[in-house]
PyMOL Python script that loads the backbone (N, CA, C, O; Angstrom):
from pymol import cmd

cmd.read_pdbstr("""\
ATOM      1  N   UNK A   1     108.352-164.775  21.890  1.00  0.00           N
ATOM      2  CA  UNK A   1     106.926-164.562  21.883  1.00  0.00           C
ATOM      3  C   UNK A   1     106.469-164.313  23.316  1.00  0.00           C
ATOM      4  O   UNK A   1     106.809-165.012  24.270  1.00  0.00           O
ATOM      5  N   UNK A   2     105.410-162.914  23.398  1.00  0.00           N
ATOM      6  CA  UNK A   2     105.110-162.982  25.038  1.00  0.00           C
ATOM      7  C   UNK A   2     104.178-163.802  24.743  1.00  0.00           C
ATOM      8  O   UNK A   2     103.710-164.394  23.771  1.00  0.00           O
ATOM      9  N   UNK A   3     103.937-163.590  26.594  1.00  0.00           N
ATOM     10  CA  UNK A   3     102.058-164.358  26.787  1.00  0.00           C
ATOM     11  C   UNK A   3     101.189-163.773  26.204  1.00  0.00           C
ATOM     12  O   UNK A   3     100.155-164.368  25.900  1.00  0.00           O
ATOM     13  N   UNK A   4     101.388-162.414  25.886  1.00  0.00           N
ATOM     14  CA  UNK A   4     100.172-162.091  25.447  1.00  0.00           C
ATOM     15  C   UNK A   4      99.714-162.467  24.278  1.00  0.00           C
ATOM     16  O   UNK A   4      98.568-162.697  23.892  1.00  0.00           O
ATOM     17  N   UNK A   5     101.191-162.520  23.521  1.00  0.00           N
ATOM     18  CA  UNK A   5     101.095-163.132  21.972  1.00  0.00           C
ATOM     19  C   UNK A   5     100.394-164.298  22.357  1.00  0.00           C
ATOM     20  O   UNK A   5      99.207-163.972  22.310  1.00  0.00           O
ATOM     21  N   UNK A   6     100.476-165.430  22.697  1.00  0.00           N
ATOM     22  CA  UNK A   6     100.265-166.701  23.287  1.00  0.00           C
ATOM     23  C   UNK A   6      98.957-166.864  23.576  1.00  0.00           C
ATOM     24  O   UNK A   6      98.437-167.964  23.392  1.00  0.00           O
ATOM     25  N   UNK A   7      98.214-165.768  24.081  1.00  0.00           N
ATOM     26  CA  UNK A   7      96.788-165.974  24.961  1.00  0.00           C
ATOM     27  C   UNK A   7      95.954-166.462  23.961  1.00  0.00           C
ATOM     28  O   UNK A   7      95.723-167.624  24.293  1.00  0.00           O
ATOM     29  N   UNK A   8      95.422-166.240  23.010  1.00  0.00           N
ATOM     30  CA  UNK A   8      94.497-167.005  22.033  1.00  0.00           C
ATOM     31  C   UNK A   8      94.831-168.326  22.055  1.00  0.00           C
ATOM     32  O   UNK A   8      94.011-169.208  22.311  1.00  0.00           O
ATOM     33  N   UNK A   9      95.687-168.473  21.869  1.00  0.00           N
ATOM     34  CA  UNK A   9      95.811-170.284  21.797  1.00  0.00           C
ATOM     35  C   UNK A   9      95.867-171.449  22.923  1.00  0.00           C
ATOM     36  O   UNK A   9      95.554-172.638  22.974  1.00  0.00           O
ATOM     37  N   UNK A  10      96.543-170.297  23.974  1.00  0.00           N
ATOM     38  CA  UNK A  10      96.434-170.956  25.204  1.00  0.00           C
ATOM     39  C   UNK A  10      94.635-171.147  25.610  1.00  0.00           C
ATOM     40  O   UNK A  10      94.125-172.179  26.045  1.00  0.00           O
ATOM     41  N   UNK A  11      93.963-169.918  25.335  1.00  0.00           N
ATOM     42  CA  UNK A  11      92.633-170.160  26.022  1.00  0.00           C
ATOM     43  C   UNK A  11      91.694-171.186  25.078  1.00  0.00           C
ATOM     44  O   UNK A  11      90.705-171.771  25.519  1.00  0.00           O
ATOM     45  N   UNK A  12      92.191-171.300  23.679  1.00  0.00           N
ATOM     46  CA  UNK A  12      91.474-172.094  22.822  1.00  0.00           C
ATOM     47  C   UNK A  12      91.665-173.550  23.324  1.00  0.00           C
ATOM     48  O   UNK A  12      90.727-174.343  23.240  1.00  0.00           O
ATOM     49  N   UNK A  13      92.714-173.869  23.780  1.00  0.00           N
ATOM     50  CA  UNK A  13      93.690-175.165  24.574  1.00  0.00           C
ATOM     51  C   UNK A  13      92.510-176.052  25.676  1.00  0.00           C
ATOM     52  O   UNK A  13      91.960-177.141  25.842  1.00  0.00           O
ATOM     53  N   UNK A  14      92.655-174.342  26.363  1.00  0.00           N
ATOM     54  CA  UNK A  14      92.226-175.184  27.535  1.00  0.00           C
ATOM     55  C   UNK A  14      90.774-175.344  27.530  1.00  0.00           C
ATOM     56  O   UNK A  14      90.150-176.074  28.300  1.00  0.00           O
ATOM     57  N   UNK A  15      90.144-174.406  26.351  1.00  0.00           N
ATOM     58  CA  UNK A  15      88.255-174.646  26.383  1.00  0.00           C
ATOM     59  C   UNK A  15      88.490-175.703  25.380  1.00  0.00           C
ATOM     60  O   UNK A  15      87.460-176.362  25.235  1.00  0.00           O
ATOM     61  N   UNK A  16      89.271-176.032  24.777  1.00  0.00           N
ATOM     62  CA  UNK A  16      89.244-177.677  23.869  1.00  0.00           C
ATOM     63  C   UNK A  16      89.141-178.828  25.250  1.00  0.00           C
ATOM     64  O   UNK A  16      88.258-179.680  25.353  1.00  0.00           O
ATOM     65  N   UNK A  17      90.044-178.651  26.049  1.00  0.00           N
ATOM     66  CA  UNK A  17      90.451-179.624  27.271  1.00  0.00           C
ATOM     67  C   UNK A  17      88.801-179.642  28.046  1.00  0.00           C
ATOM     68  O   UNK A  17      88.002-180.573  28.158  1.00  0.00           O
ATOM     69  N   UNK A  18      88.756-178.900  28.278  1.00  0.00           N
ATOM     70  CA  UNK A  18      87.073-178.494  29.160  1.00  0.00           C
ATOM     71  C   UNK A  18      85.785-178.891  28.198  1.00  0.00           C
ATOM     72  O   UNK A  18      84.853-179.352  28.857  1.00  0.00           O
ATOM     73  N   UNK A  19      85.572-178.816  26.950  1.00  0.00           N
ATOM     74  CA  UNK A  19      84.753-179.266  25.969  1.00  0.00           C
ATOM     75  C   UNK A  19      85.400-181.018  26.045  1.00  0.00           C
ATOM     76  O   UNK A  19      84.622-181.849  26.514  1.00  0.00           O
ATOM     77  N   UNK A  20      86.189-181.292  25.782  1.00  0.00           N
ATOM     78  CA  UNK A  20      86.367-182.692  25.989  1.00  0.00           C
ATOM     79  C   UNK A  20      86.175-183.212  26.810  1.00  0.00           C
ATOM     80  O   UNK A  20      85.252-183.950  26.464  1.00  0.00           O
ATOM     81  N   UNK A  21      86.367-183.385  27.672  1.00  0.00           N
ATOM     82  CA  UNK A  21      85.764-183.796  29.008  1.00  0.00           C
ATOM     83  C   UNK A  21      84.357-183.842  29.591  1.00  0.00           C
ATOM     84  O   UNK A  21      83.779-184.763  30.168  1.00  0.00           O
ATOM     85  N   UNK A  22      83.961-182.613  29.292  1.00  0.00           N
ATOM     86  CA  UNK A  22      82.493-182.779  29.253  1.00  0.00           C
ATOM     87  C   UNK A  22      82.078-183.150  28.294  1.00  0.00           C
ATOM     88  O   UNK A  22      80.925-183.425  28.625  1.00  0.00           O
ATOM     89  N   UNK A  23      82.187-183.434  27.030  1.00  0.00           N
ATOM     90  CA  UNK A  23      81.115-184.177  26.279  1.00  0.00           C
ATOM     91  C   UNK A  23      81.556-185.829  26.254  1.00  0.00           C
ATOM     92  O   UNK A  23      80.700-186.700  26.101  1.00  0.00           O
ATOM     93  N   UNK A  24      82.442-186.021  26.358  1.00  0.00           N
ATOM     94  CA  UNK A  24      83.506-187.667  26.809  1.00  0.00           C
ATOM     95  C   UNK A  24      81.992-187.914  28.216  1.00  0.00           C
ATOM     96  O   UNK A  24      80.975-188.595  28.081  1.00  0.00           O
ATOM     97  N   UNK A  25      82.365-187.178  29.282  1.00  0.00           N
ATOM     98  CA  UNK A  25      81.484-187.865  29.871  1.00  0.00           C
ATOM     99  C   UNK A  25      80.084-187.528  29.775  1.00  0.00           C
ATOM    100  O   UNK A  25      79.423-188.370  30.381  1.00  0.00           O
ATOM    101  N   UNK A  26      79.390-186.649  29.265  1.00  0.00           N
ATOM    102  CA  UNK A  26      77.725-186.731  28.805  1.00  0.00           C
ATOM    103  C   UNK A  26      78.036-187.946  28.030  1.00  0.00           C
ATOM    104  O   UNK A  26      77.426-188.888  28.535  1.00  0.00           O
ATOM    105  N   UNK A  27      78.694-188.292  27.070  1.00  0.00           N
ATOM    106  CA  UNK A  27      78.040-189.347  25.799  1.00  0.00           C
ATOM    107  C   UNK A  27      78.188-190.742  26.393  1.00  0.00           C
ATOM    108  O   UNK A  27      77.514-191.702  26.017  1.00  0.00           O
ATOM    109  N   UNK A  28      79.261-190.797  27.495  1.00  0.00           N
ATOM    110  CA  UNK A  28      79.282-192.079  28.542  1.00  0.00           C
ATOM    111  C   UNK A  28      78.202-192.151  29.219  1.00  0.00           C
ATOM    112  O   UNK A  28      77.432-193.098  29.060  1.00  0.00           O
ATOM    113  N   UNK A  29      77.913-190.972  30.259  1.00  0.00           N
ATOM    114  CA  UNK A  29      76.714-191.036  30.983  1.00  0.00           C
ATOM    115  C   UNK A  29      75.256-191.325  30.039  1.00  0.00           C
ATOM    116  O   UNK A  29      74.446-192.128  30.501  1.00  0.00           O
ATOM    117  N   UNK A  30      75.042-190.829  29.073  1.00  0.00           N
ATOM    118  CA  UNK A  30      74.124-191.137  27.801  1.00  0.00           C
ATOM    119  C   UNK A  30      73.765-192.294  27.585  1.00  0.00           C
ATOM    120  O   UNK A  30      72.600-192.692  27.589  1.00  0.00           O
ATOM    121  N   UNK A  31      74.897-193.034  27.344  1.00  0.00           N
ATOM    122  CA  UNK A  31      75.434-194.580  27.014  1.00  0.00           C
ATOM    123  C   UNK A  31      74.805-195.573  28.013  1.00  0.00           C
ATOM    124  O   UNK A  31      74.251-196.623  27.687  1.00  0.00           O
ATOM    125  N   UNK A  32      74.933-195.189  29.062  1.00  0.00           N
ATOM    126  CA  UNK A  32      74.597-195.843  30.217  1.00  0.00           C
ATOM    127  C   UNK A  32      73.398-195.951  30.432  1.00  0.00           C
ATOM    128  O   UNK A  32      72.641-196.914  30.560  1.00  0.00           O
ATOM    129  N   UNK A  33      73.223-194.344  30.478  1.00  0.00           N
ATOM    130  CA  UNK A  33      71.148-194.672  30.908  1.00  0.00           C
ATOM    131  C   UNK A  33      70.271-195.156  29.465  1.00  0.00           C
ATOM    132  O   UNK A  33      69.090-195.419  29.689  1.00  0.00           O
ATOM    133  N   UNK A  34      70.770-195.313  27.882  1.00  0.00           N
ATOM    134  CA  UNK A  34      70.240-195.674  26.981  1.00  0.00           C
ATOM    135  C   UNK A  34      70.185-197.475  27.239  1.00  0.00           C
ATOM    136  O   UNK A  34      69.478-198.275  26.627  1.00  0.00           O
ATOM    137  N   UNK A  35      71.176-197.764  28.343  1.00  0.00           N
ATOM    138  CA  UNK A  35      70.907-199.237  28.413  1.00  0.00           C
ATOM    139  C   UNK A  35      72.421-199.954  27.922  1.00  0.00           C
ATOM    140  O   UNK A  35      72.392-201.176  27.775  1.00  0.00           O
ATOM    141  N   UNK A  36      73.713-199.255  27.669  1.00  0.00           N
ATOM    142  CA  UNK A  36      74.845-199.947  26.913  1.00  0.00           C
ATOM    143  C   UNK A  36      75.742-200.889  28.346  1.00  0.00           C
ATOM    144  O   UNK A  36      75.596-200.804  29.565  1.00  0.00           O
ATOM    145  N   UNK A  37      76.389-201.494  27.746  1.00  0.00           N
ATOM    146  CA  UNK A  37      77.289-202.042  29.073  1.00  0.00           C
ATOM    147  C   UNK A  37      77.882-200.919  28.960  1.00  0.00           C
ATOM    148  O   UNK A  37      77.643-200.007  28.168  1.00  0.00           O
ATOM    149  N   UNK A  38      79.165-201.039  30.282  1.00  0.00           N
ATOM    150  CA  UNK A  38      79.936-200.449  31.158  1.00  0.00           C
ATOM    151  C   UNK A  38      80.859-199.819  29.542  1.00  0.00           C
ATOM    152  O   UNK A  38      80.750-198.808  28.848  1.00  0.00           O
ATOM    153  N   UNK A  39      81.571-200.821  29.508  1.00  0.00           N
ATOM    154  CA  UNK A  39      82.676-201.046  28.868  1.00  0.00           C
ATOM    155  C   UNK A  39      82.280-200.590  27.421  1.00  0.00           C
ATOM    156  O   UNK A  39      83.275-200.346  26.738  1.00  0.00           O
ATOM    157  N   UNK A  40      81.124-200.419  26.799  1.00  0.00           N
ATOM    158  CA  UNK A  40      80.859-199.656  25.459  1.00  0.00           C
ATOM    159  C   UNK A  40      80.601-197.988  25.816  1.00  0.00           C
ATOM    160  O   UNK A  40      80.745-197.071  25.007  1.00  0.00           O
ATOM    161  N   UNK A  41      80.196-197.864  27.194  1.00  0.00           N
ATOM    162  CA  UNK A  41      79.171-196.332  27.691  1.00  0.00           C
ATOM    163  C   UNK A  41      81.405-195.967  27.568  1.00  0.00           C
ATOM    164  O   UNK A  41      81.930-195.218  26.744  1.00  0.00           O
ATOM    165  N   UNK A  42      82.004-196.623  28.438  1.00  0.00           N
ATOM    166  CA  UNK A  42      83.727-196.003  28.279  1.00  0.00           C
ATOM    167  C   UNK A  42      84.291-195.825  26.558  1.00  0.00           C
ATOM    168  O   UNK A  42      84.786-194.885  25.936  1.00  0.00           O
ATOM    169  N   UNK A  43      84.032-196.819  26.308  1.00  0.00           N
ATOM    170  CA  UNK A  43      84.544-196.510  24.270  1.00  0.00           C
ATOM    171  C   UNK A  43      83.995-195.325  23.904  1.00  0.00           C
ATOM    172  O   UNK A  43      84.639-194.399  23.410  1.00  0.00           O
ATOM    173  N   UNK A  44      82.628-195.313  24.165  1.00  0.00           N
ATOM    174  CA  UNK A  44      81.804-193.733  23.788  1.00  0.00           C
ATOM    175  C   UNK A  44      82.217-192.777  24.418  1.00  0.00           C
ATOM    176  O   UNK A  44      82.515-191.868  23.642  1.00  0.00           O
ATOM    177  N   UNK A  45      82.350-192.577  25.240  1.00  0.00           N
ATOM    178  CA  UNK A  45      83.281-191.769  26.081  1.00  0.00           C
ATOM    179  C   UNK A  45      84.200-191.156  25.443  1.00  0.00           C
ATOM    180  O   UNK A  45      84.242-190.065  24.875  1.00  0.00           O
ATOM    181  N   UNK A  46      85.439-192.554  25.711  1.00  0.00           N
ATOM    182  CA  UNK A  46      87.068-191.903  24.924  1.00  0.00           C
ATOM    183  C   UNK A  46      86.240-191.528  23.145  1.00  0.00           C
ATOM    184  O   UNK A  46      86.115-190.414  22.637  1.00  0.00           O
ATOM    185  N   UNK A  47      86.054-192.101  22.895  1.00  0.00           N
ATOM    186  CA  UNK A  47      85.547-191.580  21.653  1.00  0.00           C
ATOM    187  C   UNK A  47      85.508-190.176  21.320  1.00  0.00           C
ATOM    188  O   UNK A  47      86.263-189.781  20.431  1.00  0.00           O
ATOM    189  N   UNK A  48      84.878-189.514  21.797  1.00  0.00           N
ATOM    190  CA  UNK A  48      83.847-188.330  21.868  1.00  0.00           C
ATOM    191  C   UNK A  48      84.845-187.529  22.701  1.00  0.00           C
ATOM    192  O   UNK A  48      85.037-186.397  22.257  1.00  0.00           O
ATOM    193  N   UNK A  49      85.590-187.878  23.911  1.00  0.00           N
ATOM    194  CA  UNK A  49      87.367-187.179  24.213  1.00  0.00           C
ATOM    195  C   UNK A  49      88.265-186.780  23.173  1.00  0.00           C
ATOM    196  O   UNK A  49      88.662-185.658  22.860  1.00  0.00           O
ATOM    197  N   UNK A  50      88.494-187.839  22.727  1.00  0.00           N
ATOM    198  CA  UNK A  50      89.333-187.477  21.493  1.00  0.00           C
ATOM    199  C   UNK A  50      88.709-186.870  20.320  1.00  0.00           C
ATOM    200  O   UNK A  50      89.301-186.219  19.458  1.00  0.00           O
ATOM    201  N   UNK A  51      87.476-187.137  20.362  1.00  0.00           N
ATOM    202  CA  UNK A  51      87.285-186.364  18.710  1.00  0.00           C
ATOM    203  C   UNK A  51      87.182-184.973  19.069  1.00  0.00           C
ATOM    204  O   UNK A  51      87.800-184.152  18.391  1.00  0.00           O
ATOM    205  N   UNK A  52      86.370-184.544  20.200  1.00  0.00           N
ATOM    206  CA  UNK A  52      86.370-182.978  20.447  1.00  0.00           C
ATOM    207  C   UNK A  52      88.067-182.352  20.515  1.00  0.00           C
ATOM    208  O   UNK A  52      88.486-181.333  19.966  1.00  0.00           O
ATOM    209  N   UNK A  53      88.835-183.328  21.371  1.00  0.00           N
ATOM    210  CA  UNK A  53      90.359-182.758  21.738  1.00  0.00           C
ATOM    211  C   UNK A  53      91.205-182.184  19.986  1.00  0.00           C
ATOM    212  O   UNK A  53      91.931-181.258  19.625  1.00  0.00           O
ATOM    213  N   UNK A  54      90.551-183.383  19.347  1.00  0.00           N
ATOM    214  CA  UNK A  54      91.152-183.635  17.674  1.00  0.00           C
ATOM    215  C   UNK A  54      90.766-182.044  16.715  1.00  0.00           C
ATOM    216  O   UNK A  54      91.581-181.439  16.018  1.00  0.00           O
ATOM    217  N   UNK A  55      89.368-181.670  16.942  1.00  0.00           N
ATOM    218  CA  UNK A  55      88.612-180.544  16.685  1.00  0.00           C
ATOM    219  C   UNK A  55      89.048-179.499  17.277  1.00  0.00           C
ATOM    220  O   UNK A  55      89.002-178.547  16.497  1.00  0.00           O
ATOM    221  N   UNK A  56      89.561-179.139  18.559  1.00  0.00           N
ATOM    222  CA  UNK A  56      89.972-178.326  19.191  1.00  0.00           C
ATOM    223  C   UNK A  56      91.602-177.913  18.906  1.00  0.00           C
ATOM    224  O   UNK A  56      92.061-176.772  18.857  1.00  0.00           O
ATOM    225  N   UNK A  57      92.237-179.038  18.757  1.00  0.00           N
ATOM    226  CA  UNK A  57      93.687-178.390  18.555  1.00  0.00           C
ATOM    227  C   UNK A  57      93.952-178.525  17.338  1.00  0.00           C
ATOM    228  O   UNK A  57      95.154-178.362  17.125  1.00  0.00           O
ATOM    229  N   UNK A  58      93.114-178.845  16.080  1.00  0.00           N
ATOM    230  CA  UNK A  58      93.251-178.274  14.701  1.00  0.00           C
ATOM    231  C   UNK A  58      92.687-176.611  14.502  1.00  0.00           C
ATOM    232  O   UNK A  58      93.069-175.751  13.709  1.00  0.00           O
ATOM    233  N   UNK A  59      91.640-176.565  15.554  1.00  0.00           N
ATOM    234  CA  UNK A  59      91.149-175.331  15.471  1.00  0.00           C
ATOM    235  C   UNK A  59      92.379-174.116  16.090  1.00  0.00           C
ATOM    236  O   UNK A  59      92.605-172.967  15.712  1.00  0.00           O
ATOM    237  N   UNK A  60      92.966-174.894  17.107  1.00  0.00           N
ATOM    238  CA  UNK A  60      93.953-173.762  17.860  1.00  0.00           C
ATOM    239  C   UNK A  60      95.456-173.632  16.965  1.00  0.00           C
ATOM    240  O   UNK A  60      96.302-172.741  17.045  1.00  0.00           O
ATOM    241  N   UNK A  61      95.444-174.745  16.179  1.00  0.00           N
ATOM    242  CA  UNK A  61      96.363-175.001  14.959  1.00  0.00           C
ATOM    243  C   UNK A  61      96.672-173.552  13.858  1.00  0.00           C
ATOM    244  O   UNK A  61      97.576-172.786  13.525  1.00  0.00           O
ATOM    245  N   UNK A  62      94.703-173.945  13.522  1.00  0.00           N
ATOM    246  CA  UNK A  62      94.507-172.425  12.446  1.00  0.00           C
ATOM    247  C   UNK A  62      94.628-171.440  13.130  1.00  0.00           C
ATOM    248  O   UNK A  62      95.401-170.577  12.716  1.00  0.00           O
ATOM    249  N   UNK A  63      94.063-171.265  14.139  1.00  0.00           N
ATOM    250  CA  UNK A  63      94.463-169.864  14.797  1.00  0.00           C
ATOM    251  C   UNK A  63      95.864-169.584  15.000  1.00  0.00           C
ATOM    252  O   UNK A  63      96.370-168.554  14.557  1.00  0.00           O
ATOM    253  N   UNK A  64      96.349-170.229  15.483  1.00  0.00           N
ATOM    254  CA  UNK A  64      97.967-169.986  15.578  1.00  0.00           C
ATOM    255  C   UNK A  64      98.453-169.674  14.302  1.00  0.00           C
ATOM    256  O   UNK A  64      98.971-168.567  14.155  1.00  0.00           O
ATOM    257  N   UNK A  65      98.381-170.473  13.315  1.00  0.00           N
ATOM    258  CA  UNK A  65      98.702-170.234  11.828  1.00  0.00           C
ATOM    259  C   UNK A  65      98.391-168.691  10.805  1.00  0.00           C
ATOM    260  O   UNK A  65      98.862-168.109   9.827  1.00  0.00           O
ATOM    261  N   UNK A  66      97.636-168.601  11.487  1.00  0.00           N
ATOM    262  CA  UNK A  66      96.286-167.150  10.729  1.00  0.00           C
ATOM    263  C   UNK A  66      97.187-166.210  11.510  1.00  0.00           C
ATOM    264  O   UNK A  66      97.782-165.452  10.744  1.00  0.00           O
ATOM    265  N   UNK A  67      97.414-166.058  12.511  1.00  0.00           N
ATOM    266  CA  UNK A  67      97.971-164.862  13.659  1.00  0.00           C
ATOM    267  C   UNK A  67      99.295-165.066  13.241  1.00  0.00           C
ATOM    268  O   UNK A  67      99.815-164.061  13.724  1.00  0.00           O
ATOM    269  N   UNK A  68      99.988-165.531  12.808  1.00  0.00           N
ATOM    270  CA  UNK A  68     101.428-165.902  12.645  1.00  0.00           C
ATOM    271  C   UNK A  68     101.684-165.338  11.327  1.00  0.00           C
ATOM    272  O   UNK A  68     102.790-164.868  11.062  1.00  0.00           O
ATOM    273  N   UNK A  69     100.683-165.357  10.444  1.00  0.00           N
ATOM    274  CA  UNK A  69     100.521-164.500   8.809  1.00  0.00           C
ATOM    275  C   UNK A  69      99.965-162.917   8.723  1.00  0.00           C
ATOM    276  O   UNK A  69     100.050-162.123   7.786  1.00  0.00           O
ATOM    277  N   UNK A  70      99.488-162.790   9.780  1.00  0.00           N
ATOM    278  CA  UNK A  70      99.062-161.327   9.673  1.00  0.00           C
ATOM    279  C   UNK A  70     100.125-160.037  10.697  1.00  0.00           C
ATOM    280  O   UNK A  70     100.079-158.807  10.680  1.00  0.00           O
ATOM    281  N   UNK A  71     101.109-161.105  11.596  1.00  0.00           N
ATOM    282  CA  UNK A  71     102.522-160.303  12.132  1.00  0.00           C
ATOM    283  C   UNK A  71     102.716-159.511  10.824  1.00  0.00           C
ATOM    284  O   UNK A  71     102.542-159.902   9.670  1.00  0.00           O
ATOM    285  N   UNK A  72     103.182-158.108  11.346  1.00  0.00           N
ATOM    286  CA  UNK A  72     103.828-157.475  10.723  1.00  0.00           C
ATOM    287  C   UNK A  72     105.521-157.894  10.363  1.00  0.00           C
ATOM    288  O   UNK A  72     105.868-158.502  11.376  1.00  0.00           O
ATOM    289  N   UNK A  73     106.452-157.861   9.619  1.00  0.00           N
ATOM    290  CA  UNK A  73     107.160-158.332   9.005  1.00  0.00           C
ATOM    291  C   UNK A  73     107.264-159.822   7.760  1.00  0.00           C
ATOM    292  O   UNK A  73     108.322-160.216   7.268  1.00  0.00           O
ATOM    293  N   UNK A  74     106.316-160.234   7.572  1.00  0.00           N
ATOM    294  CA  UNK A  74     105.867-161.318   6.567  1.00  0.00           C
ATOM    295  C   UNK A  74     106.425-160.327   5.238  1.00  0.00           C
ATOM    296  O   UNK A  74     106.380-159.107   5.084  1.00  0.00           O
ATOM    297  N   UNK A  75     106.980-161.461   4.341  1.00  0.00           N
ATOM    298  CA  UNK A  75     107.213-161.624   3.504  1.00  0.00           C
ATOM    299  C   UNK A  75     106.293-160.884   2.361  1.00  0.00           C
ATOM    300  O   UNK A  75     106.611-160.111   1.457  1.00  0.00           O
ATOM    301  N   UNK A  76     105.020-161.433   2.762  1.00  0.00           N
ATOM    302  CA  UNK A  76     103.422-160.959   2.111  1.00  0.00           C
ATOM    303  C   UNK A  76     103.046-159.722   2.137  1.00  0.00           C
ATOM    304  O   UNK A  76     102.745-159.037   1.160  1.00  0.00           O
ATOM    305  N   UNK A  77     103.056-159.305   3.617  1.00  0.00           N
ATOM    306  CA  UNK A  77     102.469-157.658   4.060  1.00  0.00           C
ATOM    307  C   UNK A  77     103.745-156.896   4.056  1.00  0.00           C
ATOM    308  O   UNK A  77     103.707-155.864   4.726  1.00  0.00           O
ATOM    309  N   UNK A  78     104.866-157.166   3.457  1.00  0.00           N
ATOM    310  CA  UNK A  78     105.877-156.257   3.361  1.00  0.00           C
ATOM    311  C   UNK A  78     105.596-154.904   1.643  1.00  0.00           C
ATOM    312  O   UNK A  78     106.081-153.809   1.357  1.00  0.00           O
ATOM    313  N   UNK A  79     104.775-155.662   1.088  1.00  0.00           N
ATOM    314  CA  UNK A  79     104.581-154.583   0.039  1.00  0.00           C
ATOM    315  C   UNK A  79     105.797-154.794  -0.994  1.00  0.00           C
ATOM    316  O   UNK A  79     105.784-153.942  -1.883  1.00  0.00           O
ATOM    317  N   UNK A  80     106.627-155.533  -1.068  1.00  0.00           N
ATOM    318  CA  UNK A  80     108.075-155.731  -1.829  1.00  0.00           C
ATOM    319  C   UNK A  80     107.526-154.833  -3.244  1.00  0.00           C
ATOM    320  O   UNK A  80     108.116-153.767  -3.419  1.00  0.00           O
ATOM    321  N   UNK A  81     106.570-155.154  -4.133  1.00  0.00           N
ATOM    322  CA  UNK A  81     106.388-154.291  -5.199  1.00  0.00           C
ATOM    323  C   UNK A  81     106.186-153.163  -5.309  1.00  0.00           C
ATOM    324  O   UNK A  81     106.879-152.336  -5.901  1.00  0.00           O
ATOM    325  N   UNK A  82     105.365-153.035  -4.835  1.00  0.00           N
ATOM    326  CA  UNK A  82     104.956-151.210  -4.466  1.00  0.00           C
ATOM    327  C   UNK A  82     105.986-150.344  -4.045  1.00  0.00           C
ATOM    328  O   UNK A  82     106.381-149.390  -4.715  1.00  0.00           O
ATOM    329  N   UNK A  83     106.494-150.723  -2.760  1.00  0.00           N
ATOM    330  CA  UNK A  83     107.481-149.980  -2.401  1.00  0.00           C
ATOM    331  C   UNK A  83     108.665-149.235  -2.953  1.00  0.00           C
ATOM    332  O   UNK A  83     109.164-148.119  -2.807  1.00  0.00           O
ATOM    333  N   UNK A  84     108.995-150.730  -3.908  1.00  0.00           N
ATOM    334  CA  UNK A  84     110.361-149.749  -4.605  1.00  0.00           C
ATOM    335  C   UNK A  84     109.532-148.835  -5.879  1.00  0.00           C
ATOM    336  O   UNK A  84     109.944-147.750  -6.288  1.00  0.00           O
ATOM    337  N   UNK A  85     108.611-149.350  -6.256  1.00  0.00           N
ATOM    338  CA  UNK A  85     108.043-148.667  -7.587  1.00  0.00           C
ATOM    339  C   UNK A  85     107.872-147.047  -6.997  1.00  0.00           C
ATOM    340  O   UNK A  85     108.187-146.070  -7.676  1.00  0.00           O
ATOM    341  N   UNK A  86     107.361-146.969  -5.721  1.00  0.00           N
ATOM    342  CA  UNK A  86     107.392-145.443  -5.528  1.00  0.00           C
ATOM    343  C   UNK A  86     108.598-145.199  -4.843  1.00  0.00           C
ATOM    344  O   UNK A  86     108.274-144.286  -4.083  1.00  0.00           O
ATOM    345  N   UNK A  87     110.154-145.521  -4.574  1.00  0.00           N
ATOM    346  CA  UNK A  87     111.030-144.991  -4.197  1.00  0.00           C
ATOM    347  C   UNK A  87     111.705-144.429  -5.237  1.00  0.00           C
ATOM    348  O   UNK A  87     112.183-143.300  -5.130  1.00  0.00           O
ATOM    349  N   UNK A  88     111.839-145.318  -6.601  1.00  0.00           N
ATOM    350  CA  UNK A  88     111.985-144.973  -7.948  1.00  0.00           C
ATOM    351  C   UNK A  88     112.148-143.703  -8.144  1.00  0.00           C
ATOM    352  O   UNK A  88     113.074-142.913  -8.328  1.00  0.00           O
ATOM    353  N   UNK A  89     109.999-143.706  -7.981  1.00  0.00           N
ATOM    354  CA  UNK A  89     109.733-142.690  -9.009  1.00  0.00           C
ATOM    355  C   UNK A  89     110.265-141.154  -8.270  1.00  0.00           C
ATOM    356  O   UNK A  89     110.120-140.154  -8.974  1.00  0.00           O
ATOM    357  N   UNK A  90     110.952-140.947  -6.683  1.00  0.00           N
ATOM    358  CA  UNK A  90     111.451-140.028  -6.653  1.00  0.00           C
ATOM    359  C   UNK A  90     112.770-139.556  -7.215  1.00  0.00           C
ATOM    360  O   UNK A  90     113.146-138.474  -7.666  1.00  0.00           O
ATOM    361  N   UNK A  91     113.508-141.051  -6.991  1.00  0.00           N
ATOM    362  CA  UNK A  91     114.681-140.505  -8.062  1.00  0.00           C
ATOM    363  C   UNK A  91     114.652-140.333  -9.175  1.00  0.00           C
ATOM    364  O   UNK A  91     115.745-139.934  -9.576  1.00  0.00           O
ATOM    365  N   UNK A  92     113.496-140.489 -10.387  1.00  0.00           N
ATOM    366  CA  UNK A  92     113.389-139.957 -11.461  1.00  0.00           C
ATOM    367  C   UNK A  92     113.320-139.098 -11.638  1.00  0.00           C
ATOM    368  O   UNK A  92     113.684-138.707 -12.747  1.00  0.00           O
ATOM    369  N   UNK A  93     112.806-138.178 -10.678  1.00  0.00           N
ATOM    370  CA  UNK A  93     112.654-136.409 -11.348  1.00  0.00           C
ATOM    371  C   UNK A  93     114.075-135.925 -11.028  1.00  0.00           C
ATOM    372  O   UNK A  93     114.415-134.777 -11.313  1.00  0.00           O
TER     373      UNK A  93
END
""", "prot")
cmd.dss("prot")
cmd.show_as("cartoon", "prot")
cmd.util.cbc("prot")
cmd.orient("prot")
């Protein structure tokens, strides 16, 4: 597989990594000025890290999955029926 094949998922990766992080720390910083201790504004935090990271690499999951079914040579987009039905019908005449 090149990179280029690769680039969708890699860039989905790293804007999952960059969306996590920033909303991990808005919902900490949030936490804090709403009045929470230290140590709950951090739970909200990792919280909200992982759930975006969780969202992000199921999403880069399907994409990888979807692009991996529409390669040419699949099983699916090979046409197996059609094909021989019209190779047939030239040797019939």
């Amino acid at each position: 597989m090149s990179s280029i094949e690769n680039y969708p998922d890699a860039v989905w990766k790293a804007l999952g990594r960059n969306l996590a992080a920033g909303f991990g720390a808005l919902s900490a910083l949030l936490s804090l000025v709403a009045g929470s201790s230290v140590s709950t504004a951090c739970f909200r935090g990792a919280i909200a890290l992982f759930g975006v990271l969780l969202v992000t690499r199921l999403g880069a999951t399907a994409l990888q999955l979807t692009t991996r079914m529409d390669e040419p040579g699949d099983a699916a987009s090979e046409g197996s029926g059609q094909g021989s039905v019209l190779n047939n019908d030239d040797d019939n005449r």
